[in-house]
N, C-alpha and C positions, 0 to 999 in steps of 0.2 A: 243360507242361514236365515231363519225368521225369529226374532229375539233381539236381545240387547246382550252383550257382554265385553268385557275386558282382557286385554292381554297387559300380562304382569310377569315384569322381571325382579325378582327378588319382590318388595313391596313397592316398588314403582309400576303405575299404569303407563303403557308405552303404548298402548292404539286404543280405540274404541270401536265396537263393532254394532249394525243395527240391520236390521232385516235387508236382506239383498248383499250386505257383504259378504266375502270367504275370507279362510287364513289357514295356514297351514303347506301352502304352496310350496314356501323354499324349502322345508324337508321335503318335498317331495320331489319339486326338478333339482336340489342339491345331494338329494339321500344322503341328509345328513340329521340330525337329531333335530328336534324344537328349539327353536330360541327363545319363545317362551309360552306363559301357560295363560291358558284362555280361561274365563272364569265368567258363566251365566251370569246375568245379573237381572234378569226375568224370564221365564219359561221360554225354553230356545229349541230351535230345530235345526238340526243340520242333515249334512248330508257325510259319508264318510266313504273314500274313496283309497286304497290300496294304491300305491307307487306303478304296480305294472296297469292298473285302471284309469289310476290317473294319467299317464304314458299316451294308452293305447285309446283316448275319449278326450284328450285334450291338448296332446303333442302340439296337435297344428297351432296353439294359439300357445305355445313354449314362451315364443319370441316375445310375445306383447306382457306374461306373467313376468318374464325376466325383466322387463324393464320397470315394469309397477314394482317388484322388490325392491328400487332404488330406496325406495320411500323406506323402508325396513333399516337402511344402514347406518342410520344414526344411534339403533338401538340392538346391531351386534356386533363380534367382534371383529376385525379385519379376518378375512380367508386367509390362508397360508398356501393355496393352491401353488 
């Protein structure tokens, strides 16, 4: 990503993002919906990657995403897996 933006749950900011970060990961290694919604906050660029894309170009480095999600679980709700 190259920009500034926010992720927002309901009207609370729950990360901030700045050129070189990503998000969107745990829907994609959980395929599960958003936790929450990402919101420009100066001209941004991203990059936008499909589930079997994302799978098949970044699998190998699964392990290290799942762990940086840690950081995420202050701000959803427990899994019911």
């Amino acid at each position: 990503m190259k920009g500034d933006a926010s992720a927002k749950k309901g009207e609370s900011v729950v990360m901030e993002y700045k050129s070189g970060d990503y998000f969107g990961e745990r829907a994609l290694i959980k395929d599960e919906p958003r936790a929450a919604s990402v919101i420009a906050r100066t001209e941004v660029i991203v990059v936008s990657l499909n589930r079997n894309s994302f799978k098949r170009l970044l699998g190998p480095i699964e392990d290290v995403l799942r762990r940086n999600m840690e950081v995420y679980g202050k701000f959803v709700a427990p899994s019911t897996d």
